[in-house]
C-alpha positions in Angstrom: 2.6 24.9 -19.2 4.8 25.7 -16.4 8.4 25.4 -15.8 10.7 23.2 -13.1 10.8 25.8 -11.2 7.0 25.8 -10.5 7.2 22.2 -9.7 10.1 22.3 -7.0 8.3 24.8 -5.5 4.7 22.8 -5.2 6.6 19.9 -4.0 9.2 20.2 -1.6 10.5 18.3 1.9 9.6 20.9 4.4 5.9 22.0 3.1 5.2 18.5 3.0 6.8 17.7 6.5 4.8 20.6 7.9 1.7 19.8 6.5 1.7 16.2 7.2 3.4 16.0 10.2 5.7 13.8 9.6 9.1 13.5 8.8 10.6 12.1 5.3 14.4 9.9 6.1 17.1 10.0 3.4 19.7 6.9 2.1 17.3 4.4 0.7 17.2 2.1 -2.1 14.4 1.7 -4.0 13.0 -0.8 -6.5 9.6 -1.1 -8.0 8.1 -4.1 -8.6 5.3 -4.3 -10.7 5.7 -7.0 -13.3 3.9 -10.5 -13.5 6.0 -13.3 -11.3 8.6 -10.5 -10.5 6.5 -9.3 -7.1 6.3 -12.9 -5.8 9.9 -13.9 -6.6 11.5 -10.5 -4.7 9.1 -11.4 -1.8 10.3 -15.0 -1.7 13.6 -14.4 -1.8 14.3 -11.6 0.3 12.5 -13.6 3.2 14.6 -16.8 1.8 17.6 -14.6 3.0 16.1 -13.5 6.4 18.6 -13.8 9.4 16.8 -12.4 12.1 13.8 -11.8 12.0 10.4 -11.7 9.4 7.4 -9.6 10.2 4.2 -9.5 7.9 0.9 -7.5 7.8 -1.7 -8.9 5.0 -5.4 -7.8 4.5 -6.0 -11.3 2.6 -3.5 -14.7 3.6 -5.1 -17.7 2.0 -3.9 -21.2 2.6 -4.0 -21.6 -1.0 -0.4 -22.7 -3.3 0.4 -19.6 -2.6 -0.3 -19.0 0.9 1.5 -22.3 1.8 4.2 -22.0 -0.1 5.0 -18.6 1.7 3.7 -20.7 5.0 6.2 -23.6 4.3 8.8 -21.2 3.7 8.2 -18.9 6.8 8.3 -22.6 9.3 11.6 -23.4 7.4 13.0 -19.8 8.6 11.0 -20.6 11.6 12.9 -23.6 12.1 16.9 -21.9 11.6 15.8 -19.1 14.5 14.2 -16.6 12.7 11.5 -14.7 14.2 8.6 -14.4 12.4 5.4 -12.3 13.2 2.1 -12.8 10.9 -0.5 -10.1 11.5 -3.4 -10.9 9.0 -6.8 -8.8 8.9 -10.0 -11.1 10.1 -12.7 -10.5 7.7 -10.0 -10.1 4.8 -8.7 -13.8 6.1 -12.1 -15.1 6.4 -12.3 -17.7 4.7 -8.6 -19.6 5.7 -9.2 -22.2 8.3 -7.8 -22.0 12.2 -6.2 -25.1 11.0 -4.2 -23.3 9.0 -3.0 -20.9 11.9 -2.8 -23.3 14.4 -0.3 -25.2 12.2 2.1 -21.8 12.0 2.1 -21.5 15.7 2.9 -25.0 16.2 5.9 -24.3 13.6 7.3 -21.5 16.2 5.4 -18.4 14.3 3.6 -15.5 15.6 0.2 -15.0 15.1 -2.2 -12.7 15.4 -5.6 -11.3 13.9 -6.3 -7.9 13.8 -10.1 -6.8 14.1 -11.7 -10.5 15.1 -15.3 -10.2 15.3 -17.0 -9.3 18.9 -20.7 -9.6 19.9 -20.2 -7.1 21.6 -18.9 -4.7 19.3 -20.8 -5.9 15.9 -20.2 -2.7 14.0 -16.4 -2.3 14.6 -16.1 -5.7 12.2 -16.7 -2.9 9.4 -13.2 -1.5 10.2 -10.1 -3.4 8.0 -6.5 -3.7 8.7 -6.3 -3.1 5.0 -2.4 -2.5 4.8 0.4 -5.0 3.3 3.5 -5.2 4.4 6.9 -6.7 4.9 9.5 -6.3 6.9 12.8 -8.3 6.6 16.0 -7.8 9.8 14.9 -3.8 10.1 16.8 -3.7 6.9 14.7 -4.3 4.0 10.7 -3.2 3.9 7.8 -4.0 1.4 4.7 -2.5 0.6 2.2 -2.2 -1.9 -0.8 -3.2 -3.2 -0.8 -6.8 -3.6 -2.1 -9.8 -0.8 -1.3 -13.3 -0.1 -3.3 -15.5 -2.5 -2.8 -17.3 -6.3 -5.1 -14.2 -8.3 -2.1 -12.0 -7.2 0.1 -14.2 -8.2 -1.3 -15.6 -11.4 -1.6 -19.4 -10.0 -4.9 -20.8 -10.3 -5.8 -25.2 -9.6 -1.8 -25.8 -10.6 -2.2 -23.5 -13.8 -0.3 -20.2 -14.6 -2.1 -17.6 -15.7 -1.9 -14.0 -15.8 -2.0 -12.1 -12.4 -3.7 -9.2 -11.2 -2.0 -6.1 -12.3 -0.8 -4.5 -8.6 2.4 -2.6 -8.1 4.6 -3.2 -5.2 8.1 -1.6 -3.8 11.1 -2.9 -2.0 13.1 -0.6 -0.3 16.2 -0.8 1.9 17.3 1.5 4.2 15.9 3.5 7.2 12.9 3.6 6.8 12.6 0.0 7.7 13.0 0.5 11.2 10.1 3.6 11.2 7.8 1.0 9.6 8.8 -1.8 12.1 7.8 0.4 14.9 4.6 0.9 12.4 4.2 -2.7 13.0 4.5 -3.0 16.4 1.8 -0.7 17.6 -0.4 -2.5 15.8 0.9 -5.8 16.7 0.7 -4.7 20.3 -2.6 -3.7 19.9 -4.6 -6.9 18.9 -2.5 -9.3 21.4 1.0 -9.2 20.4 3.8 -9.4 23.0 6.6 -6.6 22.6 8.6 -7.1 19.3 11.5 -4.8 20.4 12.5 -4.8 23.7 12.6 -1.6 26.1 16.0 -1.8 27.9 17.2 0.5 30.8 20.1 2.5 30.5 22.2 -0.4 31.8 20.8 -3.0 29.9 21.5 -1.3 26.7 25.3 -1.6 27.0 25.4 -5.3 27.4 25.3 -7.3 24.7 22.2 -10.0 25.1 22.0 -13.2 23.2 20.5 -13.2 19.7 17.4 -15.2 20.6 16.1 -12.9 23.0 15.4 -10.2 20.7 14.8 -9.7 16.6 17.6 -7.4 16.3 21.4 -7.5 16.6 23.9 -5.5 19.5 23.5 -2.8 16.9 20.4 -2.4 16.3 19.3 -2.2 20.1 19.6 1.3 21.9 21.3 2.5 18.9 18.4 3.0 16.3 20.2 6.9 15.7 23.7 5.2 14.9 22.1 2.3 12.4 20.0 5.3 10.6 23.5 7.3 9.8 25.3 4.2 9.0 22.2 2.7 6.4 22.3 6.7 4.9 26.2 6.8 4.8 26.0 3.6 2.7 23.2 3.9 0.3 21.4 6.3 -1.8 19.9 9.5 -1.0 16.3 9.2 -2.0 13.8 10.5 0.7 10.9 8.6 1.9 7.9 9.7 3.8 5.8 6.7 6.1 1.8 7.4 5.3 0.7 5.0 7.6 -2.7 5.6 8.4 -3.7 3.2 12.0 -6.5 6.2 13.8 -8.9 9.3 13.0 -6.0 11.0 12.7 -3.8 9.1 10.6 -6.7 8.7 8.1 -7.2 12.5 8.3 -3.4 13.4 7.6 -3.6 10.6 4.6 -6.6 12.8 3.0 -5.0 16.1 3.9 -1.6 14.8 2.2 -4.0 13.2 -1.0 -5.8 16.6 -1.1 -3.1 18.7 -1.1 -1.1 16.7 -4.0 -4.1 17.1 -5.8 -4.3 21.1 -5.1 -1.0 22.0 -5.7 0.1 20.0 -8.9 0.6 22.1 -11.6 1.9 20.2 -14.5 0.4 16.7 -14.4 -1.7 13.9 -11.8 -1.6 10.4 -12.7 -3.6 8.5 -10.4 -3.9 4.1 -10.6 -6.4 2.5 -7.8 -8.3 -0.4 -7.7 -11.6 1.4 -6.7 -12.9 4.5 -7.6 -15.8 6.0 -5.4 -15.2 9.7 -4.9 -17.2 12.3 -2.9 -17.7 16.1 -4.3 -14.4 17.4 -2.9 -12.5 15.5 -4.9 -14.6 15.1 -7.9 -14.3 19.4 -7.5 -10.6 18.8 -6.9 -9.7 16.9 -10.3 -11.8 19.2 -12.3 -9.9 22.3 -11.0 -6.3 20.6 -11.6 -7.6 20.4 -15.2 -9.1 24.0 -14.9 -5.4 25.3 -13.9 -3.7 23.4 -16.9 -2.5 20.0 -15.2 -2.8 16.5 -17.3 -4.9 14.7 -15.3 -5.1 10.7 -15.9 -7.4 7.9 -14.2 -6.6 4.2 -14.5 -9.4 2.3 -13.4 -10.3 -1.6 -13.9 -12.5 -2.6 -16.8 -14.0 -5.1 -14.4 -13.4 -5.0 -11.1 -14.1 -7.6 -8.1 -16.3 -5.5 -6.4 -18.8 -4.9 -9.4 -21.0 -2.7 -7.0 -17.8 0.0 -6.3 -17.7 -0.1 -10.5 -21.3 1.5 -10.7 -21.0 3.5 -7.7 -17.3 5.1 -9.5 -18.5 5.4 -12.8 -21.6 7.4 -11.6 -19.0 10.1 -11.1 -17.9 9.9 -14.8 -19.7 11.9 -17.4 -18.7 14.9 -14.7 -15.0 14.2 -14.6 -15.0 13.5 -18.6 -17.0 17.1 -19.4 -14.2 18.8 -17.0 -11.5 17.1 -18.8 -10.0 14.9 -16.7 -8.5 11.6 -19.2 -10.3 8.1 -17.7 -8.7 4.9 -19.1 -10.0 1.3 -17.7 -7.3 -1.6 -18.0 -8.3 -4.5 -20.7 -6.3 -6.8 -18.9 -6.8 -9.3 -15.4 -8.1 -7.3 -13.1 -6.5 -3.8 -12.2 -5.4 -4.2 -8.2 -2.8 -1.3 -8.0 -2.9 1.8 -6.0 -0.3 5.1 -7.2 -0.5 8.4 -7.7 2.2 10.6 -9.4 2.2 14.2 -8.8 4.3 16.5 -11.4 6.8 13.6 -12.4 8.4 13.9 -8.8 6.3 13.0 -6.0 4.7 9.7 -5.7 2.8 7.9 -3.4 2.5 4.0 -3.7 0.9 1.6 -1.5 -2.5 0.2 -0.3 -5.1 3.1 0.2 -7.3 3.1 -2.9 -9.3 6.5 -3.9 -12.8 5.8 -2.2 -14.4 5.9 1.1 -13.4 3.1 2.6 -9.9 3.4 2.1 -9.4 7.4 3.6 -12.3 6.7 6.0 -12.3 3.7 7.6 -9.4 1.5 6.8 -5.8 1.3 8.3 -3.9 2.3 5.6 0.4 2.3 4.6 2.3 3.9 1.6 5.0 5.6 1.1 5.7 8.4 -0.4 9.4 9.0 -2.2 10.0 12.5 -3.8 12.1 11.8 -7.0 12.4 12.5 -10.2 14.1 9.5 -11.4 11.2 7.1 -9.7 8.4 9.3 -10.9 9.6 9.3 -14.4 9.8 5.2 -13.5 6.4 5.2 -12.4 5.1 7.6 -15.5 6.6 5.1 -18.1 4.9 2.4 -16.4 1.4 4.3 -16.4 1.9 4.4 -19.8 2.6 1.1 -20.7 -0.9 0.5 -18.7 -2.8 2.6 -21.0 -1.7 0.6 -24.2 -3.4 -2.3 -22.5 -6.4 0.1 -21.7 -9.5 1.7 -23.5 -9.9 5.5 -23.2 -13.6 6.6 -22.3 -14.5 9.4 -24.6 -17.5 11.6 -23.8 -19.6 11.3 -26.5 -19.0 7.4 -26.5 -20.1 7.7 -22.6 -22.9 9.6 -22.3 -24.7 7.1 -24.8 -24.4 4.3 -22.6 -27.5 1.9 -21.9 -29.8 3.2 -19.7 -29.8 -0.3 -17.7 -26.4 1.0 -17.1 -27.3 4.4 -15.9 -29.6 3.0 -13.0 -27.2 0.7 -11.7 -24.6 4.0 -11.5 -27.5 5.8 -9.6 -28.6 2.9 -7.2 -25.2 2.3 -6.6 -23.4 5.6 -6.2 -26.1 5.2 -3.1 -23.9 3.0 -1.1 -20.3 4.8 -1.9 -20.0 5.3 1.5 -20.7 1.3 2.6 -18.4 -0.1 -0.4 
């Protein structure tokens, strides 16, 4: 057992600044969203109250009730002068029609795909834009795990039913405007035309009509001013962009992940939607435990991608006989990706814990140091595990042995799942 002091020290701005290279911003608000119909509503109305300008990045946007609905509403914003940019990932979106598209742009909407398939360039298809986002008049963001389809929602043929478990935040404040300039490298790089608009010296005193730009007077040349004002005027809590778009952003994502890991001292309670790890962190969890840390999995019971299930639980009987606690939600489908480190430093967002995630994809979270929030996000683990099973060893290693070879065929592909 160790005391607060231990943990201030493990987790504090500046070492994780340095060794992320990044920087955390101050005065937000914060809400986490995480409860069936509660995502969806916040998302619907926050962009119901839109006055500028919309911007979205989705892995999956179907043109199902869902996906229209959001569509209809985004043409009706559209259609009052809002500005509205919809970057959606082309193998996620597969499967909604260019109809579908073509009908946004008609309505006055941006659009653009983000790694479209090339002959000429076959392999690159095997990257994802895998991030989820929304940003809302460089004043509100969201992120998380959920996409833009009626499994997330818990709509199915007209029919309520219960949603995938995924956990979301909404949070206002400065960070909004780091993420929208997130946004717009990415948007620039598959197409886009320039969301804000560089402006000479002389340009950036005169005060430009609203339509030719997202952003109010303000807002434009003055991003330092709108930072102090939005800190001035709301909370304090600190919040760190992970945005992972590059090699390098990926490897700054794992180097951040493996150094939560490393230097928790008290407890690690980690929720993702797929769980394929390699040695180092299967060596990494086992150690935590070694050094006295609680350390919790929440994994699905049943997954969507059955053939990540095998190749996670392959890793198992390891993690079980080095102590680490493994629970598998009982209930819809476990979508959610956090990680709590100590009670204070969180990290929610879209990155899951397997090779595909801190390899391949582009990634955003966020990471908020607070106590308050990670106490939050604790109770809510907690609340998981009564609608989970807990995976005792002796229970485990007596599994099938039809099981057993489906762990070893599959544990094969981690690296292609």
């Amino acid at each position: 057992m160790h005391d607060s002091r231990d943990i201030r020290t493990a987790f504090e701005i500046p070492k994780i600044e340095k060794l992320y290279g990044g920087s955390f911003t101050g005065g937000h608000s914060v809400r986490l969203l995480w409860k069936n119909g509660e995502l969806f509503k916040t998302i619907f109305d926050s962009i119901a109250g839109a006055e500028r300008f919309v911007c979205l990045e989705f892995y999956i946007f179907r043109n199902d009730e869902t996906g229209i609905e959001l569509a209809e509403l985004l043409k009706k914003k559209a259609a009052e002068g809002v500005r509205v940019f919809i970057l959606y990932d082309h193998f996620g979106s597969f499967g909604t029609p260019r109809k579908f598209w073509a009908e946004l742009k008609l309505a006055g909407i941006n659009v653009r795909a983000s790694y479209p398939f090339k002959w000429t360039a076959p392999l690159h298809y095997a990257r994802r834009d895998h991030k989820k986002l929304i940003l809302i008049d460089g004043e509100k963001v969201f992120t998380g795990g959920l996409n833009i389809a009626n499994e997330y929602r818990g709509y199915y043929f007209k029919r309520h039913k219960e949603a995938w478990r995924d956990t979301g935040i909404l949070l206002e404040g400065p960070i909004a405007m780091t993420l929208l300039s997130e946004f717009e490298k990415s948007w620039l790089l598959w197409g886009g035309k320039p969301i804000i608009e560089q402006q000479s010296r002389s340009q950036k005193s005169k005060i430009q009509d609203a339509e030719t730009t997202p952003f109010p007077p303000l807002l434009r040349g003055n991003k330092r001013g709108l930072f102090r004002l939005l800190t001035l005027n709301s909370g304090a809590l600190p919040v760190l962009p992970i945005f992972a778009s590059s090699s390098r952003g990926r490897r700054k994502l794992r180097r951040l992940l493996y150094y939560s890991i490393n230097h928790a001292r008290k407890s690690i309670f980690l929720t993702t939607a797929y769980f394929t790890p390699g040695r180092r962190m299967i060596d990494m969890l086992s150690e935590a435990v070694k050094r006295g840390a609680i350390v919790r999995l929440l994994l699905p019971l049943k997954s969507d991608v059955l053939a990540a299930d095998y190749a996670g639980r392959a890793s198992f009987t390891e993690l079980l006989k080095a102590g680490v606690q493994i629970y598998t939600y009982k209930g819809r489908i476990l979508h959610a990706k956090t990680a709590v480190f100590d009670g204070c430093w969180n990290i929610i967002g879209s990155a899951n814990l397997d090779f595909q995630s801190l390899r391949r994809n582009d990634e955003g979270n966020v990471g908020i140091l607070d106590k308050n929030l990670g106490q939050k996000m604790m109770d809510v683990f907690e609340e998981d595990i009564i609608n989970s099973e807990k995976i005792e060893l002796a229970q485990w290693i007596r599994r099938g042995f039809c099981e057993k070879i489906k762990e070893r065929f599959f544990v094969l592909f981690r690296r292609r799942l």
